[in-house]
C-alpha positions in Angstrom: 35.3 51.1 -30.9 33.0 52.3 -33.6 32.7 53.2 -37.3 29.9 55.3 -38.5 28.6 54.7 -42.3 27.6 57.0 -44.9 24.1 57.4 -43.0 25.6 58.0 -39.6 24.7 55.2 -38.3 27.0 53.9 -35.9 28.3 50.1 -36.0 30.1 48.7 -32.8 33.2 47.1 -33.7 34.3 46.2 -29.7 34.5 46.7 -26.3 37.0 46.3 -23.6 36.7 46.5 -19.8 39.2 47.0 -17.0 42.5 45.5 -17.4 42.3 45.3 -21.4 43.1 47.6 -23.9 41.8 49.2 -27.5 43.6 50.3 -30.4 43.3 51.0 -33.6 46.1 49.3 -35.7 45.1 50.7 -39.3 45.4 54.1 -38.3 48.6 53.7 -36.0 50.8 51.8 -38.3 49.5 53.3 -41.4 50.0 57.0 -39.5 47.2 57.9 -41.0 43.8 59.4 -39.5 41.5 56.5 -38.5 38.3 55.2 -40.1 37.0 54.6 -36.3 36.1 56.0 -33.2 36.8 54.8 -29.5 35.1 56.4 -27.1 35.3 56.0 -23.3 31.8 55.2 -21.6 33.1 55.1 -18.3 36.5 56.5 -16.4 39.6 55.7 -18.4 43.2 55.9 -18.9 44.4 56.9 -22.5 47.7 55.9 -23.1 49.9 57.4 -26.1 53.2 56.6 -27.8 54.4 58.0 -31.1 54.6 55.6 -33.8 58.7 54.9 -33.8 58.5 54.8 -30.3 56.9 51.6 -30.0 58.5 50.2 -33.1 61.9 51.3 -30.9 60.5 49.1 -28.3 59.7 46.5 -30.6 63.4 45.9 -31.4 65.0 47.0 -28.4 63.1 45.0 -26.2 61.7 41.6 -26.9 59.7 40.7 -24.1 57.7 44.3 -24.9 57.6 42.6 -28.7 56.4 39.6 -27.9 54.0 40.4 -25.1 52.6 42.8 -27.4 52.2 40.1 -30.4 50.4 37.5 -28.1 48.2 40.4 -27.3 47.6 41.3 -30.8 47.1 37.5 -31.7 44.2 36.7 -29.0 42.6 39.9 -30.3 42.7 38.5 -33.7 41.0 35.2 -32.7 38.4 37.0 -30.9 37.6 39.2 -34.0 37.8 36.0 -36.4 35.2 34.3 -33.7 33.5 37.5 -34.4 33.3 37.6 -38.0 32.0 33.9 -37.4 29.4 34.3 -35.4 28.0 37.1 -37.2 28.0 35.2 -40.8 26.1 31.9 -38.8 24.5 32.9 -35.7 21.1 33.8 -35.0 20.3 37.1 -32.7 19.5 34.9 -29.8 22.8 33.1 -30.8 24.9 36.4 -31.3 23.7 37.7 -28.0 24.2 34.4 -25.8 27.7 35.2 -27.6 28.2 38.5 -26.3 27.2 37.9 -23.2 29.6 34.9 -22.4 32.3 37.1 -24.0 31.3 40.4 -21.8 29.3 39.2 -18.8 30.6 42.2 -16.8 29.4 45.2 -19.8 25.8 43.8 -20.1 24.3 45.8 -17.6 26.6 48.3 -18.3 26.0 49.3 -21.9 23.2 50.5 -23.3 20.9 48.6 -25.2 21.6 50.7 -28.1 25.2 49.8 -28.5 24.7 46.2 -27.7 22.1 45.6 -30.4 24.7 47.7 -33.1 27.6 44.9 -32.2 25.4 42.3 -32.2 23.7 43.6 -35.6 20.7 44.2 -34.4 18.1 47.0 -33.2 17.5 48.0 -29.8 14.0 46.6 -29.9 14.8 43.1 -30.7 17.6 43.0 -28.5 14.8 44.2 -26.0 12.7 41.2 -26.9 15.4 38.6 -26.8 16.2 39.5 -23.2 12.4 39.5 -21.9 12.0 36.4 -23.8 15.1 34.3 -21.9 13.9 35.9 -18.8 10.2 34.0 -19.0 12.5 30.9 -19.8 
């Protein structure tokens, strides 16, 4: 999930991997068009359900509700954690933090969209990574 800013320069907000899943809330419950993008790197499956659909399923359902809440929840706590990190971390810091959170994307992304999440630019992140290999 990205955003792109007045420059077009695009900002990584998150990723997600198999057996996970990417949303964005502002857009869906406000049922307005969204201020972010998701785009697919690799094979996916798109789900879709109309907005009072799920909020049926909400009520008529509970485990669906609360499954859906815990979801929501630990997604929360990884964005605070986020928000965190990139307020008091250094780069090496932020990226030690990336990688511990998505061991399985590293060598999946490009360089260009893991320096944007972690705030920084594709060279740096090129330098941190040859420098904790010497180490």
């Amino acid at each position: 999930m990205y955003a792109v800013d007045a420059s077009g320069k695009e900002h990584n907000l998150q990723f997600v991997a198999e057996n996970d899943w990417i949303t964005d809330l502002a857009s869906f419950y406000a049922e307005k068009p969204g201020q972010v993008y998701i785009e697919a790197v690799e094979p996916t499956t798109v789900l879709q359900i109309k907005h009072d659909d799920l909020l049926y399923l909400y009520t008529n359902y509970h485990k669906f509700d609360r499954n859906f809440r815990i979801i929501i929840e630990q997604k929360y706590i990884e964005l605070q954690q986020r928000v965190l990190m990139n307020i008091s971390a250094t780069a090496e810091e932020r990226y030690l933090y990336f990688m511990e959170q998505y061991p399985h994307l590293a060598n999946r992304l490009p360089n260009t969209q893991i320096a944007s999440y972690i705030g920084i630019t594709p060279e740096f992140l090129s330098k941190i990574r040859k420098e904790r290999s010497l180490s």
